[in-house]
C-alpha positions in Angstrom: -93.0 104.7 45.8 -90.6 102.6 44.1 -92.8 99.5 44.3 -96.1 101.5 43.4 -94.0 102.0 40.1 -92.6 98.6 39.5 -96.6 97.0 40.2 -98.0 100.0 37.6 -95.5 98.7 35.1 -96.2 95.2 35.3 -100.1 96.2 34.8 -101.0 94.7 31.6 -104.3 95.3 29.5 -105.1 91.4 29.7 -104.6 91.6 33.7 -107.5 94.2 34.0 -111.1 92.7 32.8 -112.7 94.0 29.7 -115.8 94.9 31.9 -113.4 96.8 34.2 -111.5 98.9 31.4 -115.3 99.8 30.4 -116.2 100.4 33.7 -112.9 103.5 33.7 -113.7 105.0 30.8 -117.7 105.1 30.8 -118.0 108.5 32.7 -116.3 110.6 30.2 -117.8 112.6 27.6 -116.6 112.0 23.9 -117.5 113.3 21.1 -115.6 113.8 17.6 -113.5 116.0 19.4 -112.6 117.7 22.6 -110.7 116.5 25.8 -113.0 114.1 26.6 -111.7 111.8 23.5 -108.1 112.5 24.0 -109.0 111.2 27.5 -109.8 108.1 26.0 -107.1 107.5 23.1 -104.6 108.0 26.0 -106.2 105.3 28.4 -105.5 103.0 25.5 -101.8 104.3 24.6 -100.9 104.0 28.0 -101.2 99.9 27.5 -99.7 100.2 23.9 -97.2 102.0 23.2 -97.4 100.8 19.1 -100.1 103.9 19.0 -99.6 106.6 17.3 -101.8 109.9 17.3 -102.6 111.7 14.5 -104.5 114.9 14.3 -106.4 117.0 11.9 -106.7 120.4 12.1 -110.2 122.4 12.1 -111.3 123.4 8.9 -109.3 120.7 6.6 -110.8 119.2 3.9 -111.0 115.2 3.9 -112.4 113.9 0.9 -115.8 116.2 0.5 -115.6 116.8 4.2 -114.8 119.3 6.6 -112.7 118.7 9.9 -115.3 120.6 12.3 -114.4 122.9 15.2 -113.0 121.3 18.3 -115.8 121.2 21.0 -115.4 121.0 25.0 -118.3 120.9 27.8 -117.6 121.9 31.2 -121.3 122.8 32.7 -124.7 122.6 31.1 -128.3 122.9 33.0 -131.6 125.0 33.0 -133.3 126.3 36.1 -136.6 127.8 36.7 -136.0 131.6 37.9 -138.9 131.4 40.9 -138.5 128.0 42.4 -134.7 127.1 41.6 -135.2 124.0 40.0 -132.9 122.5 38.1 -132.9 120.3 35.4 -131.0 118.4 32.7 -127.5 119.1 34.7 -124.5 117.5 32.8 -122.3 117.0 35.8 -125.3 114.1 36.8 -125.0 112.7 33.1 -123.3 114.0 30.4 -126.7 112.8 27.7 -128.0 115.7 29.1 -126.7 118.0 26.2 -127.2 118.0 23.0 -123.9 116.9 21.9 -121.5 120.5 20.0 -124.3 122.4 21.6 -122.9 126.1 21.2 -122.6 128.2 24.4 -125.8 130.0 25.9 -126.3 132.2 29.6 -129.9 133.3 28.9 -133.3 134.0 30.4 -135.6 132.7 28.1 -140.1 131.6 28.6 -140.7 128.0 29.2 -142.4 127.7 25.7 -138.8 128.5 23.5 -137.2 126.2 26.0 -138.9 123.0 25.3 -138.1 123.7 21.5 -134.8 122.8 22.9 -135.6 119.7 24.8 -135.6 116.0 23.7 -137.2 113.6 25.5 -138.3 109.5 24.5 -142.0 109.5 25.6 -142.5 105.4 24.9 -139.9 105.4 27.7 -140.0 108.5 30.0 -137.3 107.5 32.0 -134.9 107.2 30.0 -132.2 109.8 28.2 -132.1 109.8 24.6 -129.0 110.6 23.0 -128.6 113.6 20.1 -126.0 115.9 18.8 -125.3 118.6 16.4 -122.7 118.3 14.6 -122.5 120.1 11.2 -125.2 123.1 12.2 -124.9 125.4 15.4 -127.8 124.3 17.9 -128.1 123.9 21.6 -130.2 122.1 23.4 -130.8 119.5 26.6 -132.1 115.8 26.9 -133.9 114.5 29.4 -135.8 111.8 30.7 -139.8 112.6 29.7 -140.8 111.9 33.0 -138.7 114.9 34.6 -140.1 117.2 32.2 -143.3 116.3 32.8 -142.5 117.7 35.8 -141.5 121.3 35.3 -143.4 124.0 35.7 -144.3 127.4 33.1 -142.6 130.5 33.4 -139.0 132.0 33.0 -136.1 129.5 32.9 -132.1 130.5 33.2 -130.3 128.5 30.0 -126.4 127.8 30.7 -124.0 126.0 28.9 -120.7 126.2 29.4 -118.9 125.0 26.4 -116.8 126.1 23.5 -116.4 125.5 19.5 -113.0 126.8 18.7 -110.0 125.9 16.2 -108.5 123.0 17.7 -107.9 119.4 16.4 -109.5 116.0 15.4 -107.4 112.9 17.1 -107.0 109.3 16.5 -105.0 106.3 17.0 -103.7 103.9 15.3 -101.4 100.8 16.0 -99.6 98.7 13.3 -98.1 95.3 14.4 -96.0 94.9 11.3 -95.9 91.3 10.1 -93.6 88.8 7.9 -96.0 89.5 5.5 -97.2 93.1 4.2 -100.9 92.0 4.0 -103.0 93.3 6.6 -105.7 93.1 8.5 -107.7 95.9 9.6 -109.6 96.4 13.1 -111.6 99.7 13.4 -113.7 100.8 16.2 -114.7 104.6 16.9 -114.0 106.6 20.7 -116.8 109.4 19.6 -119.9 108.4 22.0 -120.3 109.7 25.7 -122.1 107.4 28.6 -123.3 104.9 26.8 -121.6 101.4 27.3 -122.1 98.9 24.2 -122.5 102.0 21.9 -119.5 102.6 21.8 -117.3 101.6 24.9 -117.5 98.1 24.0 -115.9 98.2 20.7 -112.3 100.1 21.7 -111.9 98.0 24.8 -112.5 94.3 22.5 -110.1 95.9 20.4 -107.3 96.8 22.5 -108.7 93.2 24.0 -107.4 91.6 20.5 -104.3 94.0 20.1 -103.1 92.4 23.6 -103.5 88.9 22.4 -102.1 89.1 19.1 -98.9 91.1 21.0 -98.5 88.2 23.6 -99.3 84.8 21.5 -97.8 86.1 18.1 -94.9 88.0 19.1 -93.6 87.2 15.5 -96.6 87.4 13.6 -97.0 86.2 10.2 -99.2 88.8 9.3 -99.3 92.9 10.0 -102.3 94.2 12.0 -103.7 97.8 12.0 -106.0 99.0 14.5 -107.9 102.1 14.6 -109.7 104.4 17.4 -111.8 107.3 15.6 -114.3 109.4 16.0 -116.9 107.7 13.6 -117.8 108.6 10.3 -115.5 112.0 10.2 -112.8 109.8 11.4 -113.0 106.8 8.9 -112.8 109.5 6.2 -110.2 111.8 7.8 -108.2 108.4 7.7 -108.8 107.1 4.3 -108.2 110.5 3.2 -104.5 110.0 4.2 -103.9 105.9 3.6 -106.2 105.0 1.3 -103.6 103.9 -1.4 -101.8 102.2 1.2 -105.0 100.3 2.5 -105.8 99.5 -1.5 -102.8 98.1 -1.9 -102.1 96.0 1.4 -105.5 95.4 3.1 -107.2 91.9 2.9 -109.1 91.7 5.4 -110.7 94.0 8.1 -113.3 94.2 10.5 -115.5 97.9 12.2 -116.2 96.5 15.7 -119.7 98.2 17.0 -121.2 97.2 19.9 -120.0 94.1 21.2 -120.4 94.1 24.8 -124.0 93.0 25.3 -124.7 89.3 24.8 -128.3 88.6 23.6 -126.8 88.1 20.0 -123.9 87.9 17.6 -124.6 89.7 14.2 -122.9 91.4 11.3 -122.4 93.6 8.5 -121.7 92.2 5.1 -119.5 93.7 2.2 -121.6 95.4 -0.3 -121.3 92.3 -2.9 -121.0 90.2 0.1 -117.6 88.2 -1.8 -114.8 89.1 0.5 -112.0 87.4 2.9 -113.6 89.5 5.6 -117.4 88.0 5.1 -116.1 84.5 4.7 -114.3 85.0 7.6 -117.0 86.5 10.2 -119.4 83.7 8.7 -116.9 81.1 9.5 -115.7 82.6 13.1 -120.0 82.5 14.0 -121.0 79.6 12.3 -122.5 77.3 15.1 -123.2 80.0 17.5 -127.0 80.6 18.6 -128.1 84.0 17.8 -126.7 85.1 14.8 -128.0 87.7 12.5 -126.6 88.4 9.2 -127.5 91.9 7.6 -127.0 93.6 4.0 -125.0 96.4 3.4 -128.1 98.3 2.5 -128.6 97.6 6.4 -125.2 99.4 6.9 -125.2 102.3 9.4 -121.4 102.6 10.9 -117.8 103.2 9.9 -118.4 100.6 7.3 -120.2 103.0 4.9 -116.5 104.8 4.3 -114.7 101.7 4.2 -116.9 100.1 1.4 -118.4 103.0 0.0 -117.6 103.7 -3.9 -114.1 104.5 -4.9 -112.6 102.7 -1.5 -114.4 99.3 -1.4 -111.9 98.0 1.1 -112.3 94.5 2.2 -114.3 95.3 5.7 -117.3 93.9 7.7 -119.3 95.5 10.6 -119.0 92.9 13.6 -121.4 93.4 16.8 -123.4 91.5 19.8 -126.6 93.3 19.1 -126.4 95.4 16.0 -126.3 99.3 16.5 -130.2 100.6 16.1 -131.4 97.3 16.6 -131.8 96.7 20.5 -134.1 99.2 22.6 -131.6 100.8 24.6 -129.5 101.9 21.3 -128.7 105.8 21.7 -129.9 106.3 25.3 -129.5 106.2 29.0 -130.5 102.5 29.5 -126.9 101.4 27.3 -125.2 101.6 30.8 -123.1 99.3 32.8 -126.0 96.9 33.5 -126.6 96.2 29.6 -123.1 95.0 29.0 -121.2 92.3 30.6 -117.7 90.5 31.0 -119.1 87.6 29.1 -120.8 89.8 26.2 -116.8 91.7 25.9 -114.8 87.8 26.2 -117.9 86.1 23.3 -116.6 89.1 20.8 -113.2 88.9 22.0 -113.8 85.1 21.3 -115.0 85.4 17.8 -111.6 88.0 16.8 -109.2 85.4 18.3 -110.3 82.7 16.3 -109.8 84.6 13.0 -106.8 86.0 13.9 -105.5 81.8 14.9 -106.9 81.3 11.2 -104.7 83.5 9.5 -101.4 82.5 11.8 -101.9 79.2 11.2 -101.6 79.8 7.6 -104.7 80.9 5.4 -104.4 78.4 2.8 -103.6 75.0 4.5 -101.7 72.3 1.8 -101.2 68.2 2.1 -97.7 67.6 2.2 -98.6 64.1 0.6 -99.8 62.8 -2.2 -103.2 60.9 -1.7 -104.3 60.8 1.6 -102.0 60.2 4.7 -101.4 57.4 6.5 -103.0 58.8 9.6 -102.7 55.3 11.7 -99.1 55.3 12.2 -99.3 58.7 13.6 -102.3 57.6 15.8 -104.1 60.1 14.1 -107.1 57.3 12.6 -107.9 53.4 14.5 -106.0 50.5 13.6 -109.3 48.7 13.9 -111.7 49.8 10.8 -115.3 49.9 12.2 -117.9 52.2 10.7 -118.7 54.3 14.3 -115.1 55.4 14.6 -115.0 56.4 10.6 -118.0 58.4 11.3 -115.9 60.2 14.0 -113.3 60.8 12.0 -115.0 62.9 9.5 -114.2 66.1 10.1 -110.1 65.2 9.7 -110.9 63.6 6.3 -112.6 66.1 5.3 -110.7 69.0 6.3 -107.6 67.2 4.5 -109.6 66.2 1.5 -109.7 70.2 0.8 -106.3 71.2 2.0 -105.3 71.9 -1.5 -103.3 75.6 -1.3 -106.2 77.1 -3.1 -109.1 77.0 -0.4 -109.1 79.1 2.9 -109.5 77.9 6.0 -112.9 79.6 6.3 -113.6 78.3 2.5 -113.0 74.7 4.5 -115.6 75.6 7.0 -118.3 76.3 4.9 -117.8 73.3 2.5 -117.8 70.3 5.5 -119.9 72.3 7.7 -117.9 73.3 10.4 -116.6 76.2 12.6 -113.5 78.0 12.9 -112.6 77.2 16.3 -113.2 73.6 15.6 -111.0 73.5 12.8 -108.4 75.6 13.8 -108.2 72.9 16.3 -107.9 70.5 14.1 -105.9 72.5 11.4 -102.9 72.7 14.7 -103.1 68.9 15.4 -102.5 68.0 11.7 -99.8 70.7 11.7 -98.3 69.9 14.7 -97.9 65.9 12.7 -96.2 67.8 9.6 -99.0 66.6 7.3 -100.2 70.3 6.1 -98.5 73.3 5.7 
């Protein structure tokens, strides 16, 4: 028992695979609120202990909106009264209902049931995804192909669920740094089955927390991290730190499905002039696939975080943007759509700015004119035009180390990625020539 312990406690988040942590969490159903997302917040505490919950009680006001009532799930189906079949059960897959469906135990005809039903008939075998938030409704999903199937006549309607007073949760971790400016990573714990919208985001996250915790252990910079139900969440928490966000945030990123690997893509600021859309366009530069959208293409938590009045410094990062791959809001996101790869490429991408910032933002020459690089066998003794050509990127990168440009203003201006200079930014560090 004893060892059983001593082997739990020595489990770390980085020792499990990002596809694996996915893998734990994907049956449970979340939603804004319920069991089902405390479930989840406390997978992720239970590797971090720099998170703290906060809750909201039903019926507060946040901004112009309202906390809603806490919802829970516990059965949901329909069944034909003479020939006992069933359909749409939850227990098989929790898309089956309509997400904050109210409760119903009813006999009602087939032809008031289907008002209730929602299939996708350009694929009939897949679930779509739909909720009810804000308005009492229930209803069922299903695949198109299954209710195809059913027959006419009476049906039996049970749900099993409750709207009641109860609580909005979320975490949030800060890694507080030498410096009081932080940077923001946001990702929302709201979705049921469905694997790059949104598992993906909270496990890169807590993917990021870990290496920032274990390589940084005295971090220059502070880091806050967020898990939230999305869009009521983003504003329940602005409603409460907005003046400290104003005042401290410079840079922040929404993560939003970033599991898949068929692209990378992102959001930009609404005037598209921040540290945060340098710094995406920097950490991506050079990769294949890459898709760049406006803020009037916006669509997740970054509509609170740049919306008027709050205009904090934060980009929407993904693999394939929400609402713009086929499987977006359905059965099909599942386990097969994402992959260890997809999770690692966006953990990738996040490491790389995070290095940027710890190896100091705004990189200055400690000389005056350039270095002599050869007696720090940093250039060739032997001038020849191939091995200046080589060198380039180093004379470059120096040329602009002024104390004035950032390191991802230095990758846009010699055409070059972040990784690659961070590289080099270390080496040149490492010879006390930049600060």
């Amino acid at each position: 028992m004893n060892s059983f312990i001593m082997i739990m406690k020595l489990t770390r988040y980085e020792d499990i695979k990002l596809i694996d942590h996915l893998g734990k969490l994907f049956p449970l159903c979340r939603s804004l609120t319920g069991e089902g997302t405390r479930e989840t917040l406390k997978y992720f505490e239970k590797y971090h202990s720099e998170y703290k919950r906060l809750s909201f009680k039903t019926r507060s006001k946040v901004f112009d909106w309202e906390i809603p009532m806490e919802w829970n799930i516990k059965e949901a189906y329909f069944e034909h009264i003479e020939t006992g079949e069933r359909y749409a059960e939850f227990k098989k897959n929790n898309l089956h209902i309509v997400g904050y469906s109210e409760p119903i135990n009813k006999e009602i005809d087939y032809e008031e049931l289907v008002k209730h039903i929602f299939t996708l008939e350009k694929n009939p075998n897949w679930i779509p995804y739909v909720t009810s938030y804000y308005k009492k409704y229930w209803g069922f999903c299903m695949k198109e192909f299954d209710k195809r199937k059913m027959k006419r006549g009476k049906y039996k309607v049970y749900i099993n669920s409750s709207l009641k007073d109860g609580n909005l949760d979320l975490s949030h971790a800060v890694l507080k740094g030498k410096l009081s400016n932080e940077i923001l990573i946001s990702s929302y714990v709201c979705h049921p089955s469905m694997a790059n919208n949104e598992l993906s985001g909270p496990v890169v996250l807590n993917g990021l927390l870990s290496y920032i915790k274990t390589k940084y252990p005295k971090n220059k910079y502070s880091y806050r991290f967020i898990l939230q139900p999305e869009t009521i969440g983003s504003i329940a928490y602005l409603s409460k730190y907005l003046n400290h966000l104003k005042k401290n945030l410079i840079c922040g990123f929404s993560l939003s499905c970033v599991g898949d690997d068929r692209a990378y893509s992102y959001v930009k600021t609404p005037f598209e002039n921040t540290l945060a859309d340098k710094a995406i366009n920097a950490a991506l530069f050079k990769l294949k696939n890459v898709k760049a959208y406006s803020f009037l293409q916006r669509g997740s938590d970054e509509r609170q975080y740049c919306s008027p009045g709050i205009r904090l410094p934060i980009c929407t990062f993904s693999r394939s943007k929400f609402a713009e791959y086929p499987e977006y809001h359905t059965s099909a996101d599942n386990l097969n759509l994402v992959s260890d790869k997809g999770l690692e490429g966006s953990l990738e991408v996040l490491k790389n700015i995070i290095d940027a910032f710890e190896l100091g933002l705004y990189p200055k020459l400690v000389t005056k004119c350039e270095p002599q690089l050869g007696k720090r066998d940093l250039y060739p003794t032997i001038s020849q035009y191939k091995e200046k050509k080589s060198l380039e990127l180093r004379m470059n990168f120096l040329a602009y180390c002024d104390g004035k440009c950032s390191v991802f203003d230095i990758c846009k201006l010699i055409n070059c990625d972040l990784k690659t200079l961070n590289n080099e930014y270390k080496l040149l560090k490492e010879n006390n020539l930049v600060t």
